[in-house]
C-alpha positions in Angstrom: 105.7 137.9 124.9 104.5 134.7 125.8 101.7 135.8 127.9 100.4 137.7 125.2 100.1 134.4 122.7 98.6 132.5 125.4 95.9 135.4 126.3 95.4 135.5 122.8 94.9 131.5 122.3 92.5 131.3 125.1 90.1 134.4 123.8 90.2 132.4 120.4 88.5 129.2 122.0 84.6 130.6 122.8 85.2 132.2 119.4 85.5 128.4 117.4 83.3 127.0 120.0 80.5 130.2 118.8 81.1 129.6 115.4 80.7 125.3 115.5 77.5 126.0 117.3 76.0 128.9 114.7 77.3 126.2 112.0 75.3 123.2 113.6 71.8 125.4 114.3 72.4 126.5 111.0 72.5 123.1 109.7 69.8 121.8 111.8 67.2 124.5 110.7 67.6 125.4 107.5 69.8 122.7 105.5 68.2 120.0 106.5 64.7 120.5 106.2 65.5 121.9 102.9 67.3 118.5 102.1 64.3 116.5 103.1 62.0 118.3 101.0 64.1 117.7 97.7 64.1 114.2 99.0 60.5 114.0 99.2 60.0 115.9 95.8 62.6 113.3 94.4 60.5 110.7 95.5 56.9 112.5 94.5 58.0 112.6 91.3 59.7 109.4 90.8 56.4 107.6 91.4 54.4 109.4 89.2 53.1 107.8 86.3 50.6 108.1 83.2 47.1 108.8 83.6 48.0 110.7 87.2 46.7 113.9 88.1 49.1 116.6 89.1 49.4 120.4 89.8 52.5 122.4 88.8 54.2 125.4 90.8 52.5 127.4 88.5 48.9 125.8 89.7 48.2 124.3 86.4 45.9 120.8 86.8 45.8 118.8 84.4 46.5 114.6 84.0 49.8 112.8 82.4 49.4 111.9 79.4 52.9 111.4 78.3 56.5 110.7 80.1 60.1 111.5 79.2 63.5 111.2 81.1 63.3 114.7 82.2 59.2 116.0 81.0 56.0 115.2 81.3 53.4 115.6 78.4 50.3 116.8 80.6 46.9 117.1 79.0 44.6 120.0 80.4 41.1 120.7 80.2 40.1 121.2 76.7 42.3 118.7 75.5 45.5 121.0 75.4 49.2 119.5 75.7 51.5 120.8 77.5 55.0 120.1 78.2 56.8 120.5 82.0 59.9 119.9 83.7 59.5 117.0 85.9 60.7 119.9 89.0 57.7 121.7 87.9 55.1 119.3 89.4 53.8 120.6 93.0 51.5 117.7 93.7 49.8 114.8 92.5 46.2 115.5 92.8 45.5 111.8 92.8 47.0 111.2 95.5 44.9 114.4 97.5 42.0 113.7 96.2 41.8 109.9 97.5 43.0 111.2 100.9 40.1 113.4 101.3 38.2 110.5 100.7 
């Protein structure tokens, strides 16, 4: 009887040791990249400010006429107002555009 608990015990070892490493690849390539992109769209958006130009996921551009604790009021062409979610930016154009230059 004892025999069989410890044959079991020791087949149940590479099993954790499988399932730790599956855990820490998993962590390593997908969780935290993912993490360090809502970090960096934290930050993106945190700095953004009135009169910036921006593109939303949707691929609207327009410029930010307006701020709230969770909006923005953003003007597009032909003097339209239109209010997004602060998650709903993609990029600040300002910020491309002066890089390219």
């Amino acid at each position: 009887m004892q025999t069989v608990l410890l044959q079991a015990d020791n087949s149940m070892v590479p099993s954790f040791i499988t399932m730790g490493l599956i855990m820490i690849i998993l962590y390593f390539f997908m969780m935290r990249p993912q993490l360090k992109k809502a970090k960096e769209h934290k930050k993106l958006v945190g700095d953004l400010k009135v009169g910036d130009k921006v593109v939303t996921t949707a691929g609207i551009h327009g410029k930010i006429v307006g701020t709230n604790e969770t909006t923005f009021l953003i003007e597009v062409e032909g003097g339209t107002k239109i209010r997004f979610e602060k998650s709903a930016i993609a990029l600040d154009a300002t910020r491309a555009l002066e890089a390219k230059a």
